[in-house]
C-alpha positions as CSV (number, residue, x, y, z in Angstrom):
1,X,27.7,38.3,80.8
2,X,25.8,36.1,78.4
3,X,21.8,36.3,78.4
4,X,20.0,33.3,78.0
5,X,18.4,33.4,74.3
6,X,14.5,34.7,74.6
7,X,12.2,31.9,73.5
8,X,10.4,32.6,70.3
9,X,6.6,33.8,70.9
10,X,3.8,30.7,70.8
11,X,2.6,30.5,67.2
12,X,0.1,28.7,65.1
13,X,0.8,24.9,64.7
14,X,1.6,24.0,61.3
15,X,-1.0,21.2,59.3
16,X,-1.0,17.9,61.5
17,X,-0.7,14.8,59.7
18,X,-0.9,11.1,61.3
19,X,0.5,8.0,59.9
20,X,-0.7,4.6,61.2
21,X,2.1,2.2,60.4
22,X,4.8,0.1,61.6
23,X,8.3,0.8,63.0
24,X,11.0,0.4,61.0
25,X,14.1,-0.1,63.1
26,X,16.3,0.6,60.4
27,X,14.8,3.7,60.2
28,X,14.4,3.7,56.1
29,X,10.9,3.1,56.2
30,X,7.5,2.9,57.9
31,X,6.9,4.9,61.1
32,X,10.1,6.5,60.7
33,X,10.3,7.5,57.4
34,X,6.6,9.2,57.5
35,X,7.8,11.4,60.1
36,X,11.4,12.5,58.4
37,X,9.2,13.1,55.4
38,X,6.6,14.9,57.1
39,X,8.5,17.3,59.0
40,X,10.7,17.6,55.7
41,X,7.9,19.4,54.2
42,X,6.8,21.3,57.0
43,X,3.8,19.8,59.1
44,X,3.7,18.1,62.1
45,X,3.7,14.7,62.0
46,X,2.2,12.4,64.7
47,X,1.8,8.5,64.9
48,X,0.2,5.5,65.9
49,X,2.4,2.7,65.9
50,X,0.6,-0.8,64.5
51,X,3.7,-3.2,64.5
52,X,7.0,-3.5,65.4
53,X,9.5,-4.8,62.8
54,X,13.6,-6.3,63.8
55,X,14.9,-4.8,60.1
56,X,18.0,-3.6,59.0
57,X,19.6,-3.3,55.3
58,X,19.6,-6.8,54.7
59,X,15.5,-7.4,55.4
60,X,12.6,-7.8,57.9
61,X,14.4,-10.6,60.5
62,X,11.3,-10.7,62.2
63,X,7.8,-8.6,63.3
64,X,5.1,-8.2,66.1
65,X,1.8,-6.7,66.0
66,X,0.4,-4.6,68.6
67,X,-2.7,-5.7,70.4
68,X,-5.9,-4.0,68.8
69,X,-7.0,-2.2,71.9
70,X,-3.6,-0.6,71.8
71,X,-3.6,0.7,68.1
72,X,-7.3,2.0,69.0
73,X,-6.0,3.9,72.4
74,X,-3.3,5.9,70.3
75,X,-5.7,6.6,67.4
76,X,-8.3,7.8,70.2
77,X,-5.6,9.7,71.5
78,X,-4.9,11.5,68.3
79,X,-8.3,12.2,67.3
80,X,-10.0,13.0,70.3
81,X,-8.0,15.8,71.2
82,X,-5.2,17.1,68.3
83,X,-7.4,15.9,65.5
84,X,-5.5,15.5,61.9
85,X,-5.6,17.4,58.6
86,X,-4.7,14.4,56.6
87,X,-3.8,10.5,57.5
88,X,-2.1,8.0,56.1
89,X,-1.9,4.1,57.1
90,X,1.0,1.7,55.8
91,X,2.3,-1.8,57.5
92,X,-1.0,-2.5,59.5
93,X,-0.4,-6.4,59.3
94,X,-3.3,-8.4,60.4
95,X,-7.3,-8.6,59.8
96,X,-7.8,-7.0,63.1
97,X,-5.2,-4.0,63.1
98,X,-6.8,-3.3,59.3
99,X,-10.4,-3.3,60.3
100,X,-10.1,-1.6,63.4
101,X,-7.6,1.3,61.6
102,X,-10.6,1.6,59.4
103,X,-12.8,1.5,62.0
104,X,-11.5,4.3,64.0
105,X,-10.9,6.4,60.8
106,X,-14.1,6.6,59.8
107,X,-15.1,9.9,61.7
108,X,-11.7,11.2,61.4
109,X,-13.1,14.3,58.8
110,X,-9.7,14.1,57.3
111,X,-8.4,12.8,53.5
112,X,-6.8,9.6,54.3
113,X,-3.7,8.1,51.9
114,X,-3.5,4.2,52.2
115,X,-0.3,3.0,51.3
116,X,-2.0,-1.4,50.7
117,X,2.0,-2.4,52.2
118,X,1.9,-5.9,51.5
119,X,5.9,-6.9,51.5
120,X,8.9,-4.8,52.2
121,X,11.5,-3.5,49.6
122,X,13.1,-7.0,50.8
123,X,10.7,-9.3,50.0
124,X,9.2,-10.2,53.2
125,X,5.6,-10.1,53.7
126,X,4.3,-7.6,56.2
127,X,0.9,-8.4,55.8
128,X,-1.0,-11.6,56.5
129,X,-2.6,-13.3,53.6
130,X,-6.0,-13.5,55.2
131,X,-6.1,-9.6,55.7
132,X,-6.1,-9.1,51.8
133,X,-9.5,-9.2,52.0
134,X,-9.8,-6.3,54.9
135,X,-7.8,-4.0,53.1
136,X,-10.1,-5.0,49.8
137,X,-13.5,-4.5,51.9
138,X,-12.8,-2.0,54.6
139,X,-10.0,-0.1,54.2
140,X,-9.9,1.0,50.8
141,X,-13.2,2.4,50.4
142,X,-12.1,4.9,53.1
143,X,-9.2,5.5,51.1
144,X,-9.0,8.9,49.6
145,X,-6.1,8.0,47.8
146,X,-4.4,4.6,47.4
147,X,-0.9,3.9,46.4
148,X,-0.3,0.2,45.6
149,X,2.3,-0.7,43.8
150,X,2.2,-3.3,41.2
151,X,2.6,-6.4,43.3
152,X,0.0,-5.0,45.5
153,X,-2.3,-4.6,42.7
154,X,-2.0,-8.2,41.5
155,X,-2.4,-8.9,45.0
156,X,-5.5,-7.0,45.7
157,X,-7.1,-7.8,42.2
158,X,-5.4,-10.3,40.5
159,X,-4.7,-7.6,37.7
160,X,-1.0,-8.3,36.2
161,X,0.9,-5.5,34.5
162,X,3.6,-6.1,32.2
163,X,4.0,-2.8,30.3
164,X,2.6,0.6,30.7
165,X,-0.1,-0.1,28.8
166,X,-1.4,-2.0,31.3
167,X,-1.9,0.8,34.1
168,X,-5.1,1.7,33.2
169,X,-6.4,-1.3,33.4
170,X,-4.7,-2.1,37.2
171,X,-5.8,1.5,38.1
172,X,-9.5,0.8,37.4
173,X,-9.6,-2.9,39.3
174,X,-8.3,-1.3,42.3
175,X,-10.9,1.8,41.6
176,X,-13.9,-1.1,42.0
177,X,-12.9,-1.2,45.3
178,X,-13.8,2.1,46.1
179,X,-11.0,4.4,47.2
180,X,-11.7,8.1,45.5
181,X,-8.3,8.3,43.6
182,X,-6.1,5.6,42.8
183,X,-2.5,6.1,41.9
184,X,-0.5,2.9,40.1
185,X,2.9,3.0,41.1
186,X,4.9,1.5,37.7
187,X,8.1,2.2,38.4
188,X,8.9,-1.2,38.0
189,X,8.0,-1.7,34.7
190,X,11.0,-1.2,31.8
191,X,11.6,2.3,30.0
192,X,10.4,5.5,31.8
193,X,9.4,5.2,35.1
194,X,5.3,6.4,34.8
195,X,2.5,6.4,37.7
196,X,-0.9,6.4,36.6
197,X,-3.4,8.8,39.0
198,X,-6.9,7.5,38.0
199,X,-10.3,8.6,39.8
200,X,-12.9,7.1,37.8
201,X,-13.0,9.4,34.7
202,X,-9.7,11.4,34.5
203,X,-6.6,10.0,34.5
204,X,-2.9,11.7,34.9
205,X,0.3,10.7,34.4
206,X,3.8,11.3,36.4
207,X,6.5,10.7,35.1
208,X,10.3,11.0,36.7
209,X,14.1,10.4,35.8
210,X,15.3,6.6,36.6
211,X,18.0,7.0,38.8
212,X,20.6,4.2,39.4
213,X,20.4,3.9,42.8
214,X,20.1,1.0,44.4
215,X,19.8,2.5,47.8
216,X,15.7,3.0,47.6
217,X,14.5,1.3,50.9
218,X,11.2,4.0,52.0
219,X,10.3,4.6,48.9
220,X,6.7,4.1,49.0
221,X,5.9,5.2,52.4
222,X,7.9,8.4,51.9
223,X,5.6,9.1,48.5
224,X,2.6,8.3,50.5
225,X,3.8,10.5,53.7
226,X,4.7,13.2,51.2
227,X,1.0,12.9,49.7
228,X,-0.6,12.8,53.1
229,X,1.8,16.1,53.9
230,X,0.8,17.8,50.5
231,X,-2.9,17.2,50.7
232,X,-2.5,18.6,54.7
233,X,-1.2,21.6,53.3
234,X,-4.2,22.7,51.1
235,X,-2.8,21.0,47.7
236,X,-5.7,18.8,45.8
237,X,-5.1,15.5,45.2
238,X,-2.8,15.6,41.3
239,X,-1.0,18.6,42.9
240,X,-0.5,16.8,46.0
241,X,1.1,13.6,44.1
242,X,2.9,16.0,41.8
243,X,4.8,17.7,44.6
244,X,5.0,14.3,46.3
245,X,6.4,12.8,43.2
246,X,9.2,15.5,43.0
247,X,10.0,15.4,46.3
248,X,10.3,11.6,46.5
249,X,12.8,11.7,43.2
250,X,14.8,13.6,45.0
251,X,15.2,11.6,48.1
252,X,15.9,8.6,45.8
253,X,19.0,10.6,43.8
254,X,20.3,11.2,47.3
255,X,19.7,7.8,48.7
256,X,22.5,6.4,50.2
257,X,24.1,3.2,51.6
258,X,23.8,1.6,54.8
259,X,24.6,-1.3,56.7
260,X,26.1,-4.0,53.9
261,X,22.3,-3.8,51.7
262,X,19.8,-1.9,50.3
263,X,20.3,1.8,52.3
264,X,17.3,4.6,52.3
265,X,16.2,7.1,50.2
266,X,17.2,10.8,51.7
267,X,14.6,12.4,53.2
268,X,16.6,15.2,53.8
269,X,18.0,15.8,50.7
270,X,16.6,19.6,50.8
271,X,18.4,20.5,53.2
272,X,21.5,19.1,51.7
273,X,21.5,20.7,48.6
């Protein structure tokens, strides 16, 4: 006779980490890819869901915000009774969903990575042109670490780089904003892909192997999940974005296709090697 299988003893929950984002029915990036990446590297990962995106591999066909006191209700949810060991925030959309996000994590105790999404891998904006400003004035200067890439820096402070020698430069007009760390995402830019890390005074660079992949959809929320996970796990904030970094290169060697476009990274690519 076969015994049922004894359940293992209660234990310890691992770091918590909360993402503030939108869905991504496609399930490359947003709300979805935070959590693959956060329970990739081994915390728990909880959310509160800001928008709702129609999105598959061929782009964002269309999006809906959630009303304000419903973002507020899950974050009140969250942080009222699990509480978080590190946040991070990516589509949020609107002037209202920004501002009340930063609102509500004010008190939250907790290093908080803001991903400043502006468009999606796409092209399609995910965030309203009059909510620049918001993310400028009230979310970043609760920022612990922000993530733009270089559209969103152009877009946040009218900063255009063109070469690498222009990171420093980027990463200091975002640093006027007032977010504690700033990392410049250049992977866009020709040659060796390099991110700038850049808190006011020291300044590190990341470098990584270009890959030709084209299947890269999640890429910047996974890096910013993976930095939220990192710093949740006792890392500081270059050895966070270091491991984050490696981890993220990973996923995009093992991205792979889906639907007729642009598939997603692998966020499980660890478990598959």
């Amino acid at each position: 006779m076969t015994q049922n299988p004894v359940p293992p003893a209660a234990s310890a929950a691992p770091p918590l980490v909360l993402t503030v984002a939108g869905s991504d029915s496609g399930g490359g990036a947003g709300i979805q890819a935070d959590l693959k990446t956060m329970l990739a590297l081994g915390v728990h990962g909880m959310s509160v869901i800001a928008a709702v995106t129609a999105q598959n591999s061929l782009g964002v066909q269309g999006y809906w915000e959630l009303p304000v006191e419903a973002v507020r209700a899950q974050l009140d949810s969250v942080l009222s009774d699990i509480g978080v060991h590190a946040v991070k925030t990516g589509m949020l959309a609107s002037t209202a969903l920004v501002e009340a996000v930063a609102a509500g994590l004010a008190d939250a105790g907790a290093p908080v990575v803001v991903d400043p999404v502006g468009v999606s891998k796409h092209g399609d904006a995910l965030l309203a042109a009059d909510a620049v400003d918001a993310v400028r004035t009230a979310l970043l200067p609760a920022a612990t670490v922000v993530t733009p890439n270089l559209w969103e820096v152009e877009q946040l402070t009218g900063v255009k780089v063109v070469d690498e020698s222009g990171l420093r430069e980027a990463a200091e007009a975002v640093k006027a904003l007032g977010p504690e760390w700033v990392l410049v995402k250049g992977g866009h830019l020709p040659g060796e892909p390099a991110d700038l890390l850049f808190d006011g005074e020291r300044e590190h660079r990341f470098t990584a192997p270009r890959h030709d992949n084209r299947h890269t959809h999640g890429t910047g929320c996974t890096l910013a999940s993976a930095i939220a996970s990192y710093l949740a796990l006792g890392e500081d904030v270059p050895g966070a974005v270091g491991k984050a970094k490696e981890y993220v290169t990973g996923a995009i060697a093992a991205g792979f296709p889906l639907g007729t476009g642009i598939g997603p990274v692998d966020h499980g690519w660890r478990t598959r090697t």
